[in-house]
N, C-alpha and C positions, 0 to 999 in steps of 0.2 A: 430758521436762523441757525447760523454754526457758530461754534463759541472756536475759540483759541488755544489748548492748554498753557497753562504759565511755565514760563521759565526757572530753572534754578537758582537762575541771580532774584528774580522775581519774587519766589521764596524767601531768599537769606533778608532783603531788603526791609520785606511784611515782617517777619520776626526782630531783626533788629529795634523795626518803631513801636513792637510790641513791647520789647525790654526796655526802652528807653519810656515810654509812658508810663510803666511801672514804676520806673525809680522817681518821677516828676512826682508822683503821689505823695509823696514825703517831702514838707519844705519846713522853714524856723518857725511857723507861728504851729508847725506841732509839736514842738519841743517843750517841757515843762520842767523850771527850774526845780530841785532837788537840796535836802541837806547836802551836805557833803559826805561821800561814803567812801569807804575804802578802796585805794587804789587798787584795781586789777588788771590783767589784761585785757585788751580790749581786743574784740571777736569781731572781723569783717563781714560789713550789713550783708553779703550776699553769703556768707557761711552762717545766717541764724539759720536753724530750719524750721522756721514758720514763712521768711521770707525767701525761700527754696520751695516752699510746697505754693505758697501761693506765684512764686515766679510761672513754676512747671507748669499751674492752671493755665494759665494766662499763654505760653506758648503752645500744651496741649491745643488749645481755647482756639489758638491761630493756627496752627497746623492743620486740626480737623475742619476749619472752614478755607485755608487756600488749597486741601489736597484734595478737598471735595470736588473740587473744578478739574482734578487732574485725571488721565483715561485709568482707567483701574489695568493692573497686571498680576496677573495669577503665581500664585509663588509652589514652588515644588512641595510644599508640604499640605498646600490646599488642594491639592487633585491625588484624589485618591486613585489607586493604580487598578486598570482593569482585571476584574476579576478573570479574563480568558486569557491574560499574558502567560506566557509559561515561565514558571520558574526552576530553579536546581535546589536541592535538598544537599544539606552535607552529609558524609557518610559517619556514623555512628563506628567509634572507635574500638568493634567488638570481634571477636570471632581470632583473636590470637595464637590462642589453643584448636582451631581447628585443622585438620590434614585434609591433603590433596587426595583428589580420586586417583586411582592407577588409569584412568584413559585420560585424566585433564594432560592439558602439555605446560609443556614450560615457554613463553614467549618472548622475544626479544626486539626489541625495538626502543630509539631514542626519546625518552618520554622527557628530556630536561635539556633537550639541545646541544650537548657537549661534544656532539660526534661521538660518545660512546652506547652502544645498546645495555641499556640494564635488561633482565631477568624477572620474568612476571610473572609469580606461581599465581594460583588458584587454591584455596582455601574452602572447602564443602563443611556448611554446617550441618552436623548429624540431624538427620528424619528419617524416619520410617519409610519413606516413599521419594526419599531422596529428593527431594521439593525447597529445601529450605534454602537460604540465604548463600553467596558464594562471597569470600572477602577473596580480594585482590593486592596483592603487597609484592616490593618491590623495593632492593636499597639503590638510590642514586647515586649514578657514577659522580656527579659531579660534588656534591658535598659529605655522601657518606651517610645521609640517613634516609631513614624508613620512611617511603609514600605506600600511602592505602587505599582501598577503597570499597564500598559493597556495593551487591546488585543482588537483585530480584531475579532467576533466570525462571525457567520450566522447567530445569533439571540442574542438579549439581553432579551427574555423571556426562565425562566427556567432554569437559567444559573447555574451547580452545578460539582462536580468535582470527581474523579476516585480518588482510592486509592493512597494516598501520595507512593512515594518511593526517596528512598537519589543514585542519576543518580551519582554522586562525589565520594560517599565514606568517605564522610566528620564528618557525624553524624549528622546533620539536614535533616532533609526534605524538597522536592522538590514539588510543588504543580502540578497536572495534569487534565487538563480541555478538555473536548474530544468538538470539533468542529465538528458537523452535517452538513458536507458542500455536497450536491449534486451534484456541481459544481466541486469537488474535483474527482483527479483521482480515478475511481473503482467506483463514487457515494457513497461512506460509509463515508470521513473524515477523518478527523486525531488527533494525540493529541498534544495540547501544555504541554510544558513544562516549569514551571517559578521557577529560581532558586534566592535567595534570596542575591544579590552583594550589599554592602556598601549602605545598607538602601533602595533598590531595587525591586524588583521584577521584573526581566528581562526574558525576551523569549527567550531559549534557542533557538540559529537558529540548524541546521538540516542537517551532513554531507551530506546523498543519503536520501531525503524527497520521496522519491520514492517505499523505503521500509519500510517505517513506515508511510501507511495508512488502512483503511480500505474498505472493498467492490471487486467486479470482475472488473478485469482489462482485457481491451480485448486484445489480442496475436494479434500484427499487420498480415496482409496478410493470416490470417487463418479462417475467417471467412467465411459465405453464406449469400445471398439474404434471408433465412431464419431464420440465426441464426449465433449468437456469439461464436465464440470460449476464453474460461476467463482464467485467471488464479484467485486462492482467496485468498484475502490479509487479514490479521488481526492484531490487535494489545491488548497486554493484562497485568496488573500489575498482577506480582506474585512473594511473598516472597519479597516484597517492591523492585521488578526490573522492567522494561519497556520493554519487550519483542515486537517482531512483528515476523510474518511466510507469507509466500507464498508458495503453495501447490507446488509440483513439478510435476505435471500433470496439463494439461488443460482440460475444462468441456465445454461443449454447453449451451448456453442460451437463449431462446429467448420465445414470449411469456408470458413476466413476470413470467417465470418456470426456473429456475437451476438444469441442472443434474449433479448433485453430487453424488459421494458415500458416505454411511451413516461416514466410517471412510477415511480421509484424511491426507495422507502423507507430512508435511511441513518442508520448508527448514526455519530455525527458527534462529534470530539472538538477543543476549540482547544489550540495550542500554547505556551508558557511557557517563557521561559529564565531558570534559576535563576543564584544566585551561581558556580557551579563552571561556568556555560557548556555546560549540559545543557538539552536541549530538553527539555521533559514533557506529557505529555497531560493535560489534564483529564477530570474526570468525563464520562462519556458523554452525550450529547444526541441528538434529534431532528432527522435534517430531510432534505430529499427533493430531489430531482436530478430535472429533465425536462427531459430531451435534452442536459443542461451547464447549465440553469440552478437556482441551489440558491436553494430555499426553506423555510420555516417550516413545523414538521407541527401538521397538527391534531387535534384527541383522534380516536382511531383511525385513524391514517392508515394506508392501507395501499397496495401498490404497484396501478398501474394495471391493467383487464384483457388480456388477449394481446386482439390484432386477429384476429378470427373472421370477419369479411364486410366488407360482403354478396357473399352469394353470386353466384357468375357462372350464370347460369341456360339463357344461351345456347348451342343445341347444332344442328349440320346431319347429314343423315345421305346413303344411298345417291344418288348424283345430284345430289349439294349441294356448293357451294363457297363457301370463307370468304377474306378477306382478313386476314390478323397484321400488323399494323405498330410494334409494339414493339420499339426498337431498332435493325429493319431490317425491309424488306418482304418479304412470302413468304407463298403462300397454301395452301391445305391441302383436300381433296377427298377424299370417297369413292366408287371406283367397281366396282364388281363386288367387292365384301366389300373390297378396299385401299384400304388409303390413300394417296393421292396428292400429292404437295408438290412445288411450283417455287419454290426460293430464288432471286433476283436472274436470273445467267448460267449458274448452276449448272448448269442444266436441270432434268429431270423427276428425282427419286424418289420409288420405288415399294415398299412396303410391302404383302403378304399380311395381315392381321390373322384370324386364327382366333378370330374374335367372331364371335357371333350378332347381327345386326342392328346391327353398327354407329354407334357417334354421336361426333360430332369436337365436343368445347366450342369454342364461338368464342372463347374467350380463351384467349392462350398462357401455358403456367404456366412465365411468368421466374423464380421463386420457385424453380424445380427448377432450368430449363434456361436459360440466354439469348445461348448461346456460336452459334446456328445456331437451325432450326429446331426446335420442341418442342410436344407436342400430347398432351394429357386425353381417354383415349377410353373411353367408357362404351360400355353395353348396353341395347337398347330391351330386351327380353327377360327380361334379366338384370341388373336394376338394382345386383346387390351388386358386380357386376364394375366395376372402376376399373384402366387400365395408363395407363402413359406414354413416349413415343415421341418419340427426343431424334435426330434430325441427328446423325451422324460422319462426319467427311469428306462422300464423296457418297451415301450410305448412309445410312436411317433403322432402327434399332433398338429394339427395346422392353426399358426397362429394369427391373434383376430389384430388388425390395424388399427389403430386408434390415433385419436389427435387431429390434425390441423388439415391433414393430407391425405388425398383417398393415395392407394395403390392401386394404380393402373399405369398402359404402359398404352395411350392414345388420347391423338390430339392436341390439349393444351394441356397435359400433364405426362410426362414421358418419363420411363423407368427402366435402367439396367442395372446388371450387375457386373462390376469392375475387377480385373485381372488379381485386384489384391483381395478380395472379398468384401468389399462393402457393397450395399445394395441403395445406390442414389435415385431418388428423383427430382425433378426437374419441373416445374408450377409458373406457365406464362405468364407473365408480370409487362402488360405493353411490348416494347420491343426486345426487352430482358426476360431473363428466367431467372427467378429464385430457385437454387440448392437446396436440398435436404439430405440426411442418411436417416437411416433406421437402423432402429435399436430395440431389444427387449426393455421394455419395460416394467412388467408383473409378469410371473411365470406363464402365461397363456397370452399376452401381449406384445405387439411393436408398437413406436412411434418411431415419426420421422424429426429431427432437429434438423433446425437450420444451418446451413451452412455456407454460403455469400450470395452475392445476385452475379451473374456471367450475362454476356451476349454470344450466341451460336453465329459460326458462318452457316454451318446445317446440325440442326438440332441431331438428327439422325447419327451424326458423330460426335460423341462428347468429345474427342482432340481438336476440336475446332472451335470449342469454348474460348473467348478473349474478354478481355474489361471492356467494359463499355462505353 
């Protein structure tokens, strides 16, 4: 069964017959004659206050049984506010006496809408390690007095700031100071944002602070003992807005190397600052990162393919000698089954190789090794055989593979090395191949990281790699 709620007139109605039954309560036969007492003034029955408290009962009385009927509505002070909303903090009024660094700059940009740019020092609170607090101050053009503000950086040396943009939609400017936090997720930082409130300059707080940083962020449970699997975050002012992207692919890292492809597909959001001084993301977008510079996607855009070639083709063998001159000079020989290397002063190293017919690539694969000597040595014989032989100290070593991928160079896993020095292979996956390069990983090791999935026209030429 459904009830009805009552009306407003409905209410006034109930109470009115409330009031009025009250006053019936009282008629002549309860009156009781009296001497005669001195005249005073006489007080209106509804201003005694006992006939006030008891009226009040009495509409209390009816109130709480017609509003019992009514749908209950929650009022602002009964919902307590979630504890994950971001809030802004105001800045503490300190830091007056403090001086500017000799590399902070000075900044200019409309912070009060007047069409005029005010002047933005930087103010460094003394620490030992230069860590402490930076105040921000600024007189306004447009009334003539002091706005402030503090922040938290990583450093109070060098402190200077990214292009203004108005986060409101207000028609002032918003100032934007990028923090170099290594500490922060991805390692790259992030940007503040300080909007200018009632002679202020306050810190916007940060719907999702999670997508508006910068640096590789690592994909929990995807990683190896060798290497990170990232995703890559950025943040960028463009057309006075505050964008940020997150690639929608993940890349390998490790080794102080990122493989990346040259163009990078991002999932891209701009930022917005509401009344309460909360930054917010909008609806996701489109748009693509090559090499730092962001662009427009187009229907199916997709990330660029890994660099596969061309291959280095050139090889010497027993009684042959090469010249390396990447990076430094040093030449590389095979004689009587060794191999033979003169770095610089170094003098001769000498290497036994337990290969069958010997062949030294004439190109040095920098891609593995570039700290000394390093050399691709194949098998006339035995074409699937692939090692690599890196310089220590005065000592050449053959280092052991490890990880995910054998190195070999036959069948369903194919291996060269490429004109700029990286040494890729190549792992059948159905009708695609998955990428890898190699890298040192401990001083007597490689591994190979991942680096996209391709489809060959002929595997036998890596320039014939295409998306699949």
């Amino acid at each position: 069964m459904s009830t009805t709620p009552r009306t407003t007139t409905d209410v006034e109605e109930r109470l009115r017959a409330a009031l009025a039954a009250r006053a019936d309560l009282v008629g002549p036969d309860d009156l009781t004659a009296t001497a005669p007492a001195p005249v005073v003034p006489l007080r209106s029955r509804w201003a005694s206050p006992w006939v006030l408290v008891a009226a009040a009962a009495a509409v209390l009385l009816v109130l709480g049984v017609v509003l019992a009927g009514l749908p209950s509505r929650q009022r602002s002070d009964d919902v307590a506010p979630s504890p994950e909303e971001p809030r802004i903090e105001l800045p503490a009024d300190v830091g007056r006496e403090w001086q500017a660094d000799d590399l902070s700059s000075v900044e200019r940009l409309d912070l009060d809408g007047d069409g005029t740019d005010e002047e933005v020092e930087f103010l460094a609170e003394p620490s030992k390690d230069f860590d402490g607090r930076t105040r921000i101050e600024t007189t306004l053009s447009s009334t003539g007095e002091e706005a402030y503000g503090i922040v938290q950086l990583s450093t109070t040396i060098g402190t200077d700031a990214l292009d203004p943009i108005d986060a409101d939609g207000d028609g002032d400017q918003e100032l934007v100071l990028y923090d170099d936090d290594p500490s922060a997720v991805g390692g790259g930082g992030y940007p503040l944002v300080l909007d200018l409130r009632d002679g202020l300059l306050v810190q916007a707080a940060v719907e999702d602070p999670d997508l508006l940083v910068r640096g590789s962020v690592p994909v929990p449970g995807e990683g190896t003992e060798h290497y990170d699997v990232v995703r890559l975050h950025d943040y960028w002012v463009e057309d006075g807005r505050l964008w940020s992207g997150r690639s929608r692919n993940a890349y390998a890292a490790g080794n102080m190397t990122l493989h990346r492809p040259e163009r990078v597909v991002l999932e891209a959001w701009t930022w917005a600052l509401d009344d309460a001084g909360v930054l917010r993301a909008s609806d996701p977008t489109c748009r693509t990162d090559v090499l730092g510079e962001r662009g427009t996607c187009e229907p199916g855009e997709a990330d660029s393919l890994p660099r596969l070639g061309p291959a280095a083709t050139g090889t010497i063998g027993e009684g042959e000698q090469a010249d390396y001159g990447e990076g430094f000079f040093f030449t590389g020989a095979v004689a009587d089954g060794a191999l033979v290397a003169r770095v610089g002063d170094a003098g001769e190293m000498r290497l036994d190789l337990a290969v069958d017919d010997p062949l030294l690539n004439t190109r040095q694969p920098t891609g593995v090794f570039y700290d000394g000597a390093s050399f691709v040595v194949t098998s006339a014989s035995d074409p699937a055989l692939v090692q690599v032989v890196v310089q220590r100290g005065d000592v050449l070593r053959v280092v052991e593979p490890v990880g995910e991928v054998p190195l070999r160079d036959d069948g369903d896993v194919r291996t060269w090395l490429t004109r700029d020095g990286a040494l890729v292979t190549a792992v059948a996956d159905g009708d695609a191949w998955r990428t890898w390069q190699w890298e040192m990983v401990s001083g007597t090791e490689i591994a190979a990281l991942p680096t996209g999935t391709v489809c060959f026209d002929d595997v036998e030429d890596p320039a014939t790699a295409r998306a699949c």
